[in-house]
N, C-alpha and C positions, 0 to 999 in steps of 0.2 A: 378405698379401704382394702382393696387386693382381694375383694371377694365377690363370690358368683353375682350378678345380678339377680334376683327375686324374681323377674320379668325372666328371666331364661328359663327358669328348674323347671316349669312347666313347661315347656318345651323341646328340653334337652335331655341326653342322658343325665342315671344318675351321679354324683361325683361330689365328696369330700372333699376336694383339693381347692388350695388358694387358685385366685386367679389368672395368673402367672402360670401354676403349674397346669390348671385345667385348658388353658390356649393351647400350649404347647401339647395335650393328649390332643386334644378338635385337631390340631393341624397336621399329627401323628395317622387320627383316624382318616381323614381326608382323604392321604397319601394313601392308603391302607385301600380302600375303597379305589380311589382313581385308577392305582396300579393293577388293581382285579378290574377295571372295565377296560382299560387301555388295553390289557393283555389277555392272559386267561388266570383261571380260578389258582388260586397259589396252593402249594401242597400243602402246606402247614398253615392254618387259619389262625389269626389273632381273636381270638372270641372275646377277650376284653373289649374289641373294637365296636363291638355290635350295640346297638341301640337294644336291641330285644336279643337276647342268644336263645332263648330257650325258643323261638321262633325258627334261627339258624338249623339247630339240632333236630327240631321237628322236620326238615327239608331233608335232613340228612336219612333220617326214618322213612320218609315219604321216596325218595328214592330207589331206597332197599326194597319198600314194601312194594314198588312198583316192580323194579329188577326181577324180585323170586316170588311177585305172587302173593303175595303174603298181608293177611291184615294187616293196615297200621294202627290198631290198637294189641295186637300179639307182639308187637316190635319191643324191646329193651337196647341198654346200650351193657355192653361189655366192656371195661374200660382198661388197657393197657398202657401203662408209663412207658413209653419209649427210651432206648438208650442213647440214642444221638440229640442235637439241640437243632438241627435243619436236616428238612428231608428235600430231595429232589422230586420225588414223584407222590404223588396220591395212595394212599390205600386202594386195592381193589372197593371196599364197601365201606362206608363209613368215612369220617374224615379225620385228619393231624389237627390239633389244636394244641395253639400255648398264649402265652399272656396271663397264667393265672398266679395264683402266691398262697405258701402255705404259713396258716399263722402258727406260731409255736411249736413247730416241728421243721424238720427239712427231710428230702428224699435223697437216699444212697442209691445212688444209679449201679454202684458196683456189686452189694449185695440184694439192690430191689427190696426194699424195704424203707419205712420209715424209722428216722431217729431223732433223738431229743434235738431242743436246735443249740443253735453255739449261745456261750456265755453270753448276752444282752444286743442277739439277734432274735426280734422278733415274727420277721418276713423272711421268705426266703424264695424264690422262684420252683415253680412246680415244673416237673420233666414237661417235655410235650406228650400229649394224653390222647392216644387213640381212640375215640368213641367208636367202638366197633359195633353194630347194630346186629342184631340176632330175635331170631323166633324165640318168645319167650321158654318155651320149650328145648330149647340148645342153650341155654344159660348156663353158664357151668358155676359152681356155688363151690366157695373157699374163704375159709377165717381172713374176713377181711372189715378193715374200718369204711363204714359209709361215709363220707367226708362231705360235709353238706359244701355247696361254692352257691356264693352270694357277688351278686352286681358290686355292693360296696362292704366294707369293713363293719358299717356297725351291727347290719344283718336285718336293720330295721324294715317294716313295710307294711302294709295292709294286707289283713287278710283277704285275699281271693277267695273266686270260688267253690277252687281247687282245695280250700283251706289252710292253703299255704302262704306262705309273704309273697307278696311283690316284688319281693328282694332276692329272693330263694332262685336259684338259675336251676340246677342239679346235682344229686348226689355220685358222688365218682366214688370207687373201690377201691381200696390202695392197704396194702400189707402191714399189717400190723406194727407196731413199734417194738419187738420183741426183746428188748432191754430192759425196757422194765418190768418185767417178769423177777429182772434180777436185782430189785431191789428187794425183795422180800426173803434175800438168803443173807447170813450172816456176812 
């Protein structure tokens, strides 16, 4: 019937897709994986790839908090859209991450910002996304959309005991839409 087997979903990530299309991410992720053991850590992470990301991102904090000392509960992520689509090297702190999508919007890499999306585009790919990790106290705070990112599309999941879904990965920062401000002038 071109659908996931029932016997899997408990045991695989999670994933919407026909089965056709979710073979072809497993053998995406594989690749994805293999080439980080074969080699070394890639600059840019596919965090779509991960079975757990929010797991990945805690490493990434755990790091830092090792690096400067620093509680890993004072840790946050500071998050920067990058202007390029590949990077050659790593962040000093923190990691490159892409593989995610934005629904009903798109990001303007030229003025950094977010904008409506095109006429009956409802996805569009997000820049790659610096999680920069910082002492909660070096946070810098700026009129920005908290943009929840979810494993799948429907956002669905159980609550944790976090209180949060299942589903729920992290919220990431990202500049306001400031267009539409200008629907409300004549």
């Amino acid at each position: 019937f071109g659908i996931i087997p029932a016997m899997w979903k408990g045991k695989s990530y999670p994933s919407l897709k026909p089965l056709s299309s979710y073979c072809s991410d497993l053998y995406a992720r594989l690749e994805f994986m293999n080439s980080w053991l074969q080699t070394t850590p890639p600059p840019v992470f596919w965090i779509g790839g991960f079975f757990f990301p929010q797991a990945f991102l805690t490493g990434a904090s755990q790091n830092f908090a090792r690096r400067y000392t620093v509680p890993i509960d004072l840790i946050v992520f500071q998050n920067e859209n990058m202007p390029k689509d590949e990077y050659q090297n790593k962040p000093k702190d923190g990691v490159y991450t892409k593989g995610l999508f934005v629904e009903a919007g798109r990001w303007d890499k030229k003025k950094k910002l977010m904008k409506e999306s095109e006429p009956k585009v409802l996805f569009t790919n997000a820049p790659v996304i610096w999680f920069k990790p910082l002492d909660r106290k070096d946070l810098e705070t700026f009129p920005c959309y908290e943009c929840p990112v979810y494993k799948t599309s429907t956002r669905a999941g159980t609550l944790s005991t976090t209180g949060l879904s299942t589903n729920f990965v992290v919220g990431v920062q990202l500049s306001p839409i400031r267009s539409w401000t200008s629907y409300a002038s004549p």
